[in-house]
N, C-alpha and C positions, 0 to 999 in steps of 0.2 A: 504494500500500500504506500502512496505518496505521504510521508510527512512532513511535520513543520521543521523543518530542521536543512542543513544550508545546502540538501540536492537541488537541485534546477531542475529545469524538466525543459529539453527540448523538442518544437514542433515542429517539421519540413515536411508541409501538405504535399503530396504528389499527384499527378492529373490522377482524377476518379473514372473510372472507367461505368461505375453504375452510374454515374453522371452522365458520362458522354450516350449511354444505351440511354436514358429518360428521352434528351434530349434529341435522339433517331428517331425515339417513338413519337414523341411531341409532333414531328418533325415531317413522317411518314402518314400521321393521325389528320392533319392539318390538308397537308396532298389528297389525302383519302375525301377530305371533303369538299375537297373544292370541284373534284371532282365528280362526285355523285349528286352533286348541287345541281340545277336544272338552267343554268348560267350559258348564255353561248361560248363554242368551242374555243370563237380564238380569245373570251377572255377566259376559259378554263385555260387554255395553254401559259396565256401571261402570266397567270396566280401560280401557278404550278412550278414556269421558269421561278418566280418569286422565293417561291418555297424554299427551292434547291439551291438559291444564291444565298437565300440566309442558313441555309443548312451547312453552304460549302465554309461559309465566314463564322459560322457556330463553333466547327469544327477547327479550323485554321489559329480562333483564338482559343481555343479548350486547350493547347495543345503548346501555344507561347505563352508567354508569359510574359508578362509585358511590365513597365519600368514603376507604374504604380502602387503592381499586386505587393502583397504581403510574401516575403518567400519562407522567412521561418519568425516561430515565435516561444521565447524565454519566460518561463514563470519561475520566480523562486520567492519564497515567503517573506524573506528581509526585505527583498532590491521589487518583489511585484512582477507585472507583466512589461515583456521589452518587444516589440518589433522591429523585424529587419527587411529592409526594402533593397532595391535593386541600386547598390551603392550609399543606401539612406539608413541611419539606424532612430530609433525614437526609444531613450532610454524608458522614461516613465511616462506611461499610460496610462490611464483607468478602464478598467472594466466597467461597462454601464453595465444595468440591472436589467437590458431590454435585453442581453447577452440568452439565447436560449441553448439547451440541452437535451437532446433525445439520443437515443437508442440508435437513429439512425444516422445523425447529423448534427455538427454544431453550426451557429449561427450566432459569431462572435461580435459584439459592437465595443468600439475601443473611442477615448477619446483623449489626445495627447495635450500638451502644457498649452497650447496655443486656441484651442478647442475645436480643432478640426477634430470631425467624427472618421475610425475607418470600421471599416466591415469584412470581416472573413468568414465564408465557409466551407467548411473540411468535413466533405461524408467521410463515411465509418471506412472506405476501403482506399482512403484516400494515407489513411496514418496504417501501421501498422497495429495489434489486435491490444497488446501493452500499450503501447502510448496513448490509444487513443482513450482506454481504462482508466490512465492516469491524470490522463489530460480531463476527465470526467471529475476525476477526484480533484483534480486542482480549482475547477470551476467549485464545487461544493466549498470547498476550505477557503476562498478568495472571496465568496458572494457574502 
């Protein structure tokens, strides 16, 4: 179990793959209807091309990572939560309370010295089966 005591606990989200399957489905679901919609043909073909452009760009950023995201995140009970960006570090953060925790997915709201808000979320297959346990517990012990 995580205690209060001077371990850290680090977090480096990895692209989630039951993410990237939601959002095929979404994706493939959304196709489906625009097609069996009663819509003429060539605006079913436009929504359809539509589809599959935001499908190809869904995929494309699932996949980068880009200079904004959050790449890993530090909890330790003295020092709190730390984030580290793409060359950016923000030592002290606050966990908001809007911060949620399920079984399947966290849904982290952060808000640094300056009071910009960020937001991260890291499904369950995204951490490995420990961290993301501990990462559970560290939410409990911090809230």
């Amino acid at each position: 179990m995580f205690q209060k005591s001077s371990q850290s606990l680090l977090v480096e989200p990895k692209p989630s793959v039951s993410l990237l399957i939601l959002l095929l489905t979404l994706h493939v679901l959304a196709a489906l209807a625009v097609i069996a919609s009663g819509i003429p043909l060539w605006l079913i073909c436009m929504l359809v091309i539509a589809v599959l452009v935001s499908l190809f760009c869904t995929i494309k950023k699932h996949k980068r990572l880009s200079a904004k995201q959050i790449k890993k995140v530090i909890y330790s009970h003295e020092k709190g939560w730390k984030l580290f960006f793409e060359g950016r570090v923000l030592d002290k953060v606050e966990l908001l309370p809007s911060t949620v925790s399920t079984r399947f997915c966290f849904f982290m709201h952060f808000k640094d010295d300056e009071g910009k808000h960020h937001n991260l979320m890291i499904p369950r297959d995204a951490l490995s089966f420990d961290v993301y346990r501990k990462l559970r517990v560290a939410l409990k012990i911090s809230a």
